[in-house]
C-alpha positions, -999 to 999 in steps of 0.1 A, spaced: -794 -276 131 -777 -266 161 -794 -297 183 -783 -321 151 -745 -310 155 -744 -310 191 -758 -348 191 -733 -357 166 -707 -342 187 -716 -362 215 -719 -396 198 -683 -390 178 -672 -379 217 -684 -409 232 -674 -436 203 -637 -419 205 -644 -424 240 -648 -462 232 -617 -465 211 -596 -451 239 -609 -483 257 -602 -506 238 -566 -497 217 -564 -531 202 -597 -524 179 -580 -498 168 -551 -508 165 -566 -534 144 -592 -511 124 -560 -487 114 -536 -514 103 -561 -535 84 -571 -511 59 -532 -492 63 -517 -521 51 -542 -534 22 -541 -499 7 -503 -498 8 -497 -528 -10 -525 -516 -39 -511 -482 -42 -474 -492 -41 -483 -511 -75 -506 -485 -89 -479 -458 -82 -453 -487 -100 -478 -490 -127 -488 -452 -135 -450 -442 -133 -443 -472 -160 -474 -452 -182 -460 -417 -175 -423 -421 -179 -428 -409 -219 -450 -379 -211 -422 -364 -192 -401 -349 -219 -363 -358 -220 -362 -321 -229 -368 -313 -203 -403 -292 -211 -429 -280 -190 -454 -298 -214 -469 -337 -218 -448 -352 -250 -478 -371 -273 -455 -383 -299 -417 -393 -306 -402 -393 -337 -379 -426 -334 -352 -431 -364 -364 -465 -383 -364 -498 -370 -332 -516 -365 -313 -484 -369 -298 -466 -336 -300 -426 -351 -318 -404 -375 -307 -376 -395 -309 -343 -378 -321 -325 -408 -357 -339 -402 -357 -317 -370 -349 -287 -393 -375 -299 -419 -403 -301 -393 -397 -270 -377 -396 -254 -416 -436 -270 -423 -445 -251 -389 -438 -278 -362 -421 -254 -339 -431 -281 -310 -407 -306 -323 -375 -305 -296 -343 -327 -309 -322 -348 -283 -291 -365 -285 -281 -392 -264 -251 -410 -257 -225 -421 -239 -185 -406 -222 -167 -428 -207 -149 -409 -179 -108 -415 -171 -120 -428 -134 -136 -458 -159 -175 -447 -151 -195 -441 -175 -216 -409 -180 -250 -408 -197 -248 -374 -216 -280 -361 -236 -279 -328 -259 -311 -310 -259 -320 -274 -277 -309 -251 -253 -311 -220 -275 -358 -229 -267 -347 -227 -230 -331 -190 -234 -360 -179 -255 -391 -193 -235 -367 -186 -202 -372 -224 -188 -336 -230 -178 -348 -258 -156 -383 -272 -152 -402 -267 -119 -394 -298 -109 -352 -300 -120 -343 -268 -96 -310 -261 -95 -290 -262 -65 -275 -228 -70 -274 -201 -98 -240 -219 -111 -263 -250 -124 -275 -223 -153 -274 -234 -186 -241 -224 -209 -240 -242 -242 -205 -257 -228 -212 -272 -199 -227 -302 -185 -251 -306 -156 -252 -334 -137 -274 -348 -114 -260 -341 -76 -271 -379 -68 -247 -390 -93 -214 -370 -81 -203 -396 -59 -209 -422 -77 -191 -408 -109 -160 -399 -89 -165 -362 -98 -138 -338 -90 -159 -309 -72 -128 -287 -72 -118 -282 -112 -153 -286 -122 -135 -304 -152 -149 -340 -168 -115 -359 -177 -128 -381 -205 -110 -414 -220 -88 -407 -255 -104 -373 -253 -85 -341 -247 -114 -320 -243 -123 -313 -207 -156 -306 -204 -168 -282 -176 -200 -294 -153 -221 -284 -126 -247 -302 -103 -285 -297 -101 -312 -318 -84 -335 -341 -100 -328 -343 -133 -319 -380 -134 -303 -404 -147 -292 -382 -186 -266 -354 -182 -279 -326 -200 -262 -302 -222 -264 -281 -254 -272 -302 -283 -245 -292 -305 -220 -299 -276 -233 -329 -273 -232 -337 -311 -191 -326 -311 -186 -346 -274 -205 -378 -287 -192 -376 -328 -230 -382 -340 -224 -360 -370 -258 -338 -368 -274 -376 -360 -305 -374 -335 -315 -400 -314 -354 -391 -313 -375 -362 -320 -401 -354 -294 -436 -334 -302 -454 -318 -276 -491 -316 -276 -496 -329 -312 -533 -332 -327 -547 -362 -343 -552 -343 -377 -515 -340 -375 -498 -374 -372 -506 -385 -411 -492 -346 -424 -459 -353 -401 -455 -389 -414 -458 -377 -454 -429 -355 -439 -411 -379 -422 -414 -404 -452 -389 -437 -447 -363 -421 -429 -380 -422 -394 -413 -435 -377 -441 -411 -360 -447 -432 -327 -476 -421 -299 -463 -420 -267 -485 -447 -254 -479 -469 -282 -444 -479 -271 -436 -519 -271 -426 -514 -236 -463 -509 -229 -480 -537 -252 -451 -559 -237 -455 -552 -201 -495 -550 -198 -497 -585 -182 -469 -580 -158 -489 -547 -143 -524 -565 -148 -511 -597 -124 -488 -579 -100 -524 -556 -96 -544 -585 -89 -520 -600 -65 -518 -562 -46 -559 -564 -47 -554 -601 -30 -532 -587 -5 -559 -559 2 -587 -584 7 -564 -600 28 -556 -567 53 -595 -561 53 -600 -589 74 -584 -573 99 -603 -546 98 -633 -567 89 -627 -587 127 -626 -544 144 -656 -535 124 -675 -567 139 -662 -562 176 -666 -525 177 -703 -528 163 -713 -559 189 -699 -537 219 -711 -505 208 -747 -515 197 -760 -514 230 -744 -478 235 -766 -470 202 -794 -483 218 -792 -458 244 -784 -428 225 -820 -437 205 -837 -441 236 -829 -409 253 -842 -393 218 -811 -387 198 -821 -387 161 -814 -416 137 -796 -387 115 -773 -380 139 -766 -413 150 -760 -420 110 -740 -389 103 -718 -396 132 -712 -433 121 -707 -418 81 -683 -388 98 -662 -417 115 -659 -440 88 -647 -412 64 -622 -399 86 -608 -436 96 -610 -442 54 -589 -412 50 -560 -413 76 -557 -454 66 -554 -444 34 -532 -416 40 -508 -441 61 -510 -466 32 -503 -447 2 -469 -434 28 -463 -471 38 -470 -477 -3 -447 -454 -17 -420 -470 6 -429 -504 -6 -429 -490 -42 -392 -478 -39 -383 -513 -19 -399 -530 -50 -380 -507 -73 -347 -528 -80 -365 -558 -89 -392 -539 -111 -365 -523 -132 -344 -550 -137 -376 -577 -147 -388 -542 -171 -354 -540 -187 -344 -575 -190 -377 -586 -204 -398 -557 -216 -377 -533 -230 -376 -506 -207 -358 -479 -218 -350 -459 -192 -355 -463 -153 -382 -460 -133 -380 -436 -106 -410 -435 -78 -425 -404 -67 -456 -394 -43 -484 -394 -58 -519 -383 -50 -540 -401 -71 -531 -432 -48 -542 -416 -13 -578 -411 -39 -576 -446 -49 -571 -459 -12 -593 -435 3 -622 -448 -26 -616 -485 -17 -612 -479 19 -647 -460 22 -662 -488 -5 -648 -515 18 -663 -504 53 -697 -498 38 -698 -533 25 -681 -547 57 -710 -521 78 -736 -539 52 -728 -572 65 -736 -565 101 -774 -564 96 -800 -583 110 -817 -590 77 -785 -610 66 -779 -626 95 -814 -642 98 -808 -654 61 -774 -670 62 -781 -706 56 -802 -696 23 -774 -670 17 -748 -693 20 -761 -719 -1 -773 -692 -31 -737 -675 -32 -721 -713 -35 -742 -723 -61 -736 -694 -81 -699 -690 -73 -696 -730 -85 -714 -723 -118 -694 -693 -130 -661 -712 -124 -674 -741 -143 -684 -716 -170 -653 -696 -168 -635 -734 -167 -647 -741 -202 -650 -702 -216 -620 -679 -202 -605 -664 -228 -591 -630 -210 -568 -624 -186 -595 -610 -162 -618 -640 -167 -579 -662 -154 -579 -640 -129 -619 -640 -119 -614 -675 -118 -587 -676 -91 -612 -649 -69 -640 -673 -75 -615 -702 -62 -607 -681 -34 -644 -677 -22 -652 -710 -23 -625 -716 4 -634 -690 22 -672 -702 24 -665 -737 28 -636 -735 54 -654 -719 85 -682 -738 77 -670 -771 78 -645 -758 111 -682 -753 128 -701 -787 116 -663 -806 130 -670 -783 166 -710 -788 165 -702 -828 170 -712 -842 209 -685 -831 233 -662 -866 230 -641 -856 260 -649 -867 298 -620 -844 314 -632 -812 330 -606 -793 315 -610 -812 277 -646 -802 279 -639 -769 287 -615 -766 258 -641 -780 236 -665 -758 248 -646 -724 239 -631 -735 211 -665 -729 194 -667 -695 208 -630 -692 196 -640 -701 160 -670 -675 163 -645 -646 171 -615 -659 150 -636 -666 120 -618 -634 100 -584 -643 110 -589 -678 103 -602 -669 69 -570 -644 59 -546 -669 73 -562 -691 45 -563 -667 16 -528 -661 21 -512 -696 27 -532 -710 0 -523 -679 -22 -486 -684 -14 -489 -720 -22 -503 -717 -53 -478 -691 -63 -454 -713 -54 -464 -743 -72 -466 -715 -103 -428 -702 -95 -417 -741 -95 -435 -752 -122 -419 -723 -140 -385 -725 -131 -384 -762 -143 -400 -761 -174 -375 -731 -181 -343 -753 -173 -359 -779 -190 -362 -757 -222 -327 -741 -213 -313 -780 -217 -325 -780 -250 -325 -739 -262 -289 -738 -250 -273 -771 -262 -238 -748 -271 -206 -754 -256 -193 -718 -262 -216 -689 -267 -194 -657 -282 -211 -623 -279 -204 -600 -310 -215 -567 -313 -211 -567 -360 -218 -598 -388 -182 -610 -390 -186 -636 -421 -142 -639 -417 -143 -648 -377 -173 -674 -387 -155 -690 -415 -124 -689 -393 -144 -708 -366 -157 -732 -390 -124 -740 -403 -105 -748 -369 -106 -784 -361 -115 -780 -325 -151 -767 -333 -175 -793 -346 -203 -766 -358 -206 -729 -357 -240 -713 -354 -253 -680 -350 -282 -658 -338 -291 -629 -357 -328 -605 -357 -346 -580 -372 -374 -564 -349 -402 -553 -361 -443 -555 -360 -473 -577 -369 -504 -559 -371 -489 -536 -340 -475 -562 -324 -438 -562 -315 -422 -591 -339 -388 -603 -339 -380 -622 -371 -353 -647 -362 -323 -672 -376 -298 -697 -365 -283 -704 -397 -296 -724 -422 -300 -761 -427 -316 -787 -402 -289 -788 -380 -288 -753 -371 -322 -754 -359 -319 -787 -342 -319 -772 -307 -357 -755 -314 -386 -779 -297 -417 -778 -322 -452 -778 -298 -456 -805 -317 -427 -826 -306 -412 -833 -342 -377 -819 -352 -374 -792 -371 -368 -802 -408 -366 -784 -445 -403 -788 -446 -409 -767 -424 -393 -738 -442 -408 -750 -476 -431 -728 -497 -422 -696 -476 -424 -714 -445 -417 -701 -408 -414 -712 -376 -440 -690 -352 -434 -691 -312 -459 -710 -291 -475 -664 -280 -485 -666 -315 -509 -698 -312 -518 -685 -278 -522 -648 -278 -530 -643 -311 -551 -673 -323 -528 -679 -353 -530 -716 -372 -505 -738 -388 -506 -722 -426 -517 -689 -416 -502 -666 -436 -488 -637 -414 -471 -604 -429 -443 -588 -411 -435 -553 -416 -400 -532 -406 -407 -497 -417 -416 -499 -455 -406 -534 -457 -425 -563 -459 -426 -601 -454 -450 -626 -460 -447 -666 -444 -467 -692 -439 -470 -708 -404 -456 -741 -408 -454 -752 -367 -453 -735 -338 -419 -736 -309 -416 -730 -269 -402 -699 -264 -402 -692 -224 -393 -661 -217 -403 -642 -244 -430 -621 -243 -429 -610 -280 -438 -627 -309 -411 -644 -331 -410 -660 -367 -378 -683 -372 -367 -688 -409 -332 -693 -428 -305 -676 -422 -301 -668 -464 -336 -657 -463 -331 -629 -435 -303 -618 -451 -315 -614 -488 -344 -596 -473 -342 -558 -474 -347 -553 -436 -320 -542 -408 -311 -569 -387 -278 -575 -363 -258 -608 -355 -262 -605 -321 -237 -639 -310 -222 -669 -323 -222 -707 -306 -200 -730 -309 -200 -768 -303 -167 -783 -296 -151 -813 -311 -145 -844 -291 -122 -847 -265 -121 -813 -267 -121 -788 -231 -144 -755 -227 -110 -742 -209 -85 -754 -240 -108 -737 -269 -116 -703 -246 -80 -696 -248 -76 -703 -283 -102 -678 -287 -83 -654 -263 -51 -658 -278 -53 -666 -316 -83 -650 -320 -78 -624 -301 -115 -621 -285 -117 -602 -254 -127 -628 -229 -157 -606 -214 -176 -619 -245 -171 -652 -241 -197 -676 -221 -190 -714 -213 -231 -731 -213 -230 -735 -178 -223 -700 -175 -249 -684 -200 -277 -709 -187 -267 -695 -150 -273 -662 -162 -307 -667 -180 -319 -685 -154 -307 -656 -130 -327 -629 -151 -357 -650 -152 -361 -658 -118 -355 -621 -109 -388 -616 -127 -408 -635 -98 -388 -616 -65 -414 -589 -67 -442 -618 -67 -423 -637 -37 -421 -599 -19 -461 -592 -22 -466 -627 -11 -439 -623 17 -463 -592 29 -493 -610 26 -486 -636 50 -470 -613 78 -505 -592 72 -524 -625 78 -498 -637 110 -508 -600 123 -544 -607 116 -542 -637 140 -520 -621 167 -542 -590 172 -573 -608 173 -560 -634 197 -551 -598 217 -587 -581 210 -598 -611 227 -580 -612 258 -607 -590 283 -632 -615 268 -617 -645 281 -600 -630 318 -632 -639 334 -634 -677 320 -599 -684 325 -600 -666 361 -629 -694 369 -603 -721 353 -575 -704 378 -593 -704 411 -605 -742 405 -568 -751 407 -557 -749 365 -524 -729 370 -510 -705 342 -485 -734 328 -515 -756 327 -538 -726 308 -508 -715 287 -506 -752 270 -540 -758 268 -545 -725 246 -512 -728 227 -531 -764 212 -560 -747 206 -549 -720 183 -525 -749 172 -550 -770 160 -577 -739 146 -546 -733 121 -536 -771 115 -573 -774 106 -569 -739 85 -535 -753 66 -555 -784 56 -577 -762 37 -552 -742 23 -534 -771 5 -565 -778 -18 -570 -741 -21 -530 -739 -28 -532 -767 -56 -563 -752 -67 -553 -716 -72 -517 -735 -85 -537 -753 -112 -559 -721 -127 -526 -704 -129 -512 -723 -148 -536 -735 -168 -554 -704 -175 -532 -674 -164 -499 -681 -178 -507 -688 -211 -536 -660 -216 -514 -630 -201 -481 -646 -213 -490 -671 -239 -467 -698 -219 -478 -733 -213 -463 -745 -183 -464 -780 -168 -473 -785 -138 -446 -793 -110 -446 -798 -72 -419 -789 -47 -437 -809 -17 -412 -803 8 -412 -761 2 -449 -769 7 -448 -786 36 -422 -761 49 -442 -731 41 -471 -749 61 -450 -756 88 -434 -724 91 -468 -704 92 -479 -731 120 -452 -722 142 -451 -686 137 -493 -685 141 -482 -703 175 -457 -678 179 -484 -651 173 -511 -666 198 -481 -671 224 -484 -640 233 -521 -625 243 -517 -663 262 -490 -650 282 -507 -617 287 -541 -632 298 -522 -659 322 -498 -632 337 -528 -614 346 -546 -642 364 -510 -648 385 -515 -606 393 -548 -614 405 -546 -644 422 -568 -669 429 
């Protein structure tokens, strides 16, 4: 045993030995796998704090919340006698909180929320092990307020009185500071309850730990007057699956894309060590050692590159975090923040794809495949070409979309190099010395730069397909906006006014007056959102039917509705499926009559008239009013008419171009994170390229030495390696076009509309193309400029 460690000793000596040597491989070996495994765990950190965020209990609690007890839908509170009614059937684990808003006199506003402080004085939990206070004053009194020392600043606090000064409030609330507890201001609940005027009102109930046997004996309790919801049931989370499962893959692309780099160290390190392997076998070191020390090396390199990415990751995650929350709010209902902490499960999950990753790129290197690559080759095409034409005719999932795009991916990435070769395997065409020579190591060049070639085409074709995606979005959105928003006015109301709407209709500046108004709710789990505009043909006139045909009384004959195109899409529904939508105890039946575009939404929707919604028994809210002008008639005249004889507050008036400025803002906020990840990608592949142009630079001193003596001077050498690398990637962007349009297509065609249920046309910005193309031309150029002006400077040291 002794003998066994002091050989693997040796060989880990001598292979750190090797490294020392030669930096760039590993330079190249750490960044490569640092950098995939940040952008993966940055979105699985994103993603498992978007799954945890209702385990951690607003109360504060030491324990994992499994259910909430949410007042019914379409109401805001619920009575606060169900608290005392559960905890009077035995459900001591039921904790009450209270949340609200103060508006402060500096015009901030403070988010206060009233938990049961009289639990935290019996099972002495003052403040979790994670909400420390910063000092012994932050203890809990049942009339004070803690507040979260991040805030402080930003609220304007005055750190000398210790005294809130609230708007049309004489009560001064006292506060103190404490770290981390976000976001809520916590206090007592029945301070809260006076502070906020909710009248023993609750705004959920939260159960810790509660068994499945359970649920039906606290819903018989409950009864109408509130819902029993699991915590992982939320609509956030059916709402916001797709958004995770895409931003995933696109992380996983941008992985593949990093392990090329380490892929091209692997390669190098194995072809300069494997004589050195030779040796150690010879002079009668044990194939167990020599495996044991290969094994040791790759699990410690797996390790501290997953260690550096799931750093680099969380850093990426909180860079990411702006965007993420305001695309999860604006679209998926978000309640409350995300905030990004370490976690370790990501150093697991990088260290696990890291250690996968250089076994499969170790697998690679052997002889047996090597002997076999033409048959390989030829095998792995044929069956990567028959699963996309099955998957063409068959996807139905979003993984089989997204296996699709993989399977695009590889046929690129099999093709590409190949055909490179079979252009450089032509007879030399060139008489010139020097144009010879240039043809000559361009071969060896495409040998060596094989990987790098390779991720620079993953991720210029992935960028243009995503682009062609983002465009192809963003104009079938305005072109829907055109229709959707065909208003001159749009008035924001916060209550059904039926005296402002006959007011409206009355004045002989507005032409028609039309309204949006909802009740949420659920088909068969699924968040629902039943929907009007008013009624008659004309109020609807601004809906485009899937089927091109306007919207007419037909339509909402014999308990007819109008379904949005997620329904067909996501669900499978037909015309005259009957569909049953249910709001608490409430029910309603309607037939699917046609179905509508709906961009944007990533719930399902049912449109019907206006007297329908409201004779049904369900809660819904007039959420704005829109108003088409009369002729000759100014957006500036009528707003203030509205300001001054109706005395609206002109915050919740929006003139069209206004309103569709804001959609569109929101909407294309929801593809920055995409254009970030893909904005990484490319500087991972651009760094591919540079450090394998510089891994190669003691490999080519001695040829471009021979060049220098026979009279090519450095200007000469620099030129005639800046084309080369310039025409390796013009040759590599004319393969990324087709992969581009490819990927482009299958995202569209497949992607959207299974993880969104959107069809989207397709649309091509040809000059951002060809700008994206040009731009990672010069900047590869820029990337290979430099190991060129490190190899030539070093034949001018030497001299001729």
């Amino acid at each position: 045993m002794a003998s066994l460690m002091n050989e693997i000793k040796l060989i880990l000596r001598t292979h750190m030995a090797y490294f020392k040597h030669h930096p760039w491989l590993l330079l190249l070996f750490i960044v490569g796998l640092s950098l995939g495994s940040a952008l993966l765990t940055a979105i699985a950190g994103l993603n498992q704090e978007a799954k945890n965020r209702h385990q951690i209990s607003a109360a504060l609690i030491d324990n994992t919340v499994s259910h909430m007890v949410k007042p019914p839908i379409g109401q805001a509170f619920l009575d606060g006698a169900l608290w005392l009614k559960l905890r009077a059937n035995g459900y001591t684990n039921a904790q009450p909180v209270l949340r609200g808003q103060l508006q402060l006199s500096s015009g901030h506003t403070l988010y206060l929320q009233g938990v049961d402080s009289l639990m935290w004085l019996t099972q002495s939990a003052a403040l979790s092990t994670q909400q420390h206070a910063e000092t012994t004053e932050a203890s809990f009194r049942f009339d004070n307020i803690i507040i979260d020392s991040n805030n402080a600043a930003k609220l304007m606090l005055d750190s000398e009185s210790r005294q809130l000064t609230l708007q049309d409030s004489v009560i001064k609330p006292s506060f103190t500071l404490a770290v981390d507890i976000g976001v809520w201001s916590v206090t007592d609940l029945a301070y809260a309850d006076m502070l906020l005027n909710a009248n023993g009102q609750l705004s959920f109930i939260e159960l810790i730990d509660l068994a499945p046997e359970q649920a039906p004996l606290v819903e018989a309790i409950l009864g109408n007057d509130a819902r029993l919801v699991a915590a992982q049931e939320q609509d956030f989370d059916a709402l916001s699956e797709a958004f995770f499962f895409n931003l995933g893959a696109l992380a996983l692309l941008g992985y593949i894309v990093a392990a090329f780099l380490s892929f091209n160290a692997i390669k190098l390190s194995i072809a300069g060590r494997r004589n050195l392997l030779i040796q150690f076998h010879v002079l009668g070191f044990s194939q167990q050692a020599i495996f044991i020390a290969i094994a040791i090396e790759f699990i410690v390199m797996g390790f501290l590159t997953a260690l550096l990415g799931s750093l680099a990751g969380y850093i990426i995650a909180n860079t990411l975090l702006m965007d993420i929350n305001s695309t999860l709010m604006g679209l998926y209902q978000l309640e409350k923040a995300l905030t990004i902490s370490w976690q370790w499960q990501t150093l697991l999950l990088g260290f696990l794809l890291n250690i996968v990753t250089l076994g499969l790129m170790l697998l690679t290197q052997k002889k047996v495949l090597h002997s076999h690559r033409k048959g390989l080759f030829y095998i792995v095409l044929g069956g990567v070409l028959a699963a996309l034409s099955y998957g063409y005719f068959y996807a139905s999932t979003e993984f089989d979309a997204l296996l699709m795009c993989f399977l695009i991916l590889v046929v690129f990435v099999l093709i590409t190099p190949s055909c490179l070769q079979g252009f450089l395997s032509v007879k030399n065409p060139f008489s010139q010395p020097l144009w010879q020579w240039l043809y000559a190591d361009s071969k060896f060049q495409l040998a060596e730069l094989r990987i790098a070639i390779v991720a620079i085409l993953v991720a210029l074709g992935s960028a243009i397909g995503m682009q062609i995606m983002v465009k192809s979005f963003s104009d079938t959105l305005n072109a829907h906006l055109e229709t959707q928003l065909n208003a001159d006015i749009y008035l924001q109301v916060d209550d059904d006014d039926p005296a402002l709407r006959q007011r409206l209709a009355m004045d002989t500046q507005v032409a028609r007056v039309g309204i949006y108004m909802a009740a949420a709710g659920y088909i068969d789990k699924t968040p629902t959102r039943l929907i009007s505009y008013g009624d008659g043909d004309s109020a609807f006139s601004h809906i485009s039917l899937t089927s091109n045909q306007p919207v007419s009384a037909e339509n909402f004959a014999e308990q007819g509705c109008i379904a949005n195109e997620q329904a067909a899409i996501k669900e499978g529904y037909k015309i005259n499926d009957r569909v049953r939508f249910v709001q608490n105890q409430h029910e309603f039946a309607c037939r699917i009559s046609a179905f509508a575009y709906d961009y944007g939404n990533t719930a399902l929707s049912l449109i019907i008239q206006e007297q329908t919604l409201r004779a049904s028994p369900f809660h819904w809210q007039v959420f704005g009013l829109s108003l088409t002008l009369a002729e000759q008639v100014s957006v500036e005249q009528i707003t203030e008419r509205l300001i001054n004889v109706y005395q609206l507050d002109s915050a919740t008036i929006a003139a069209n171009k206004h309103f569709k400025a804001v959609a569109n803002k929101m909407f294309n906020e929801t593809f920055q994170v995409t254009k970030l990840l893909n904005g990484f990608i490319l500087a991972i592949a651009l760094l591919s390229l540079c450090i394998s142009l510089l891994s190669l630079s003691a490999l080519h001193v001695s040829q471009l030495a021979v060049l220098h003596s026979l009279g090519v001077d450095a200007s000469q050498l620099q030129k005639l390696k800046l084309l080369q690398t310039t025409l390796l990637v013009f040759f590599t962007c004319a393969f990324a076009i087709p992969l581009g349009f490819a990927l482009g297509f299958t995202l569209l065609e497949f992607v959207m509309p299974i993880a969104f249920g959107w069809t989207i046309h397709f649309n091509l910005d040809l000059p951002a193309l060809l700008y994206t193309c040009l731009f990672m031309l010069l900047a590869a150029v820029l990337c290979a400029y430099l190991p060129i002006k490190k190899l030539t400077a070093h034949l001018q040291v030497k001299g001729p």
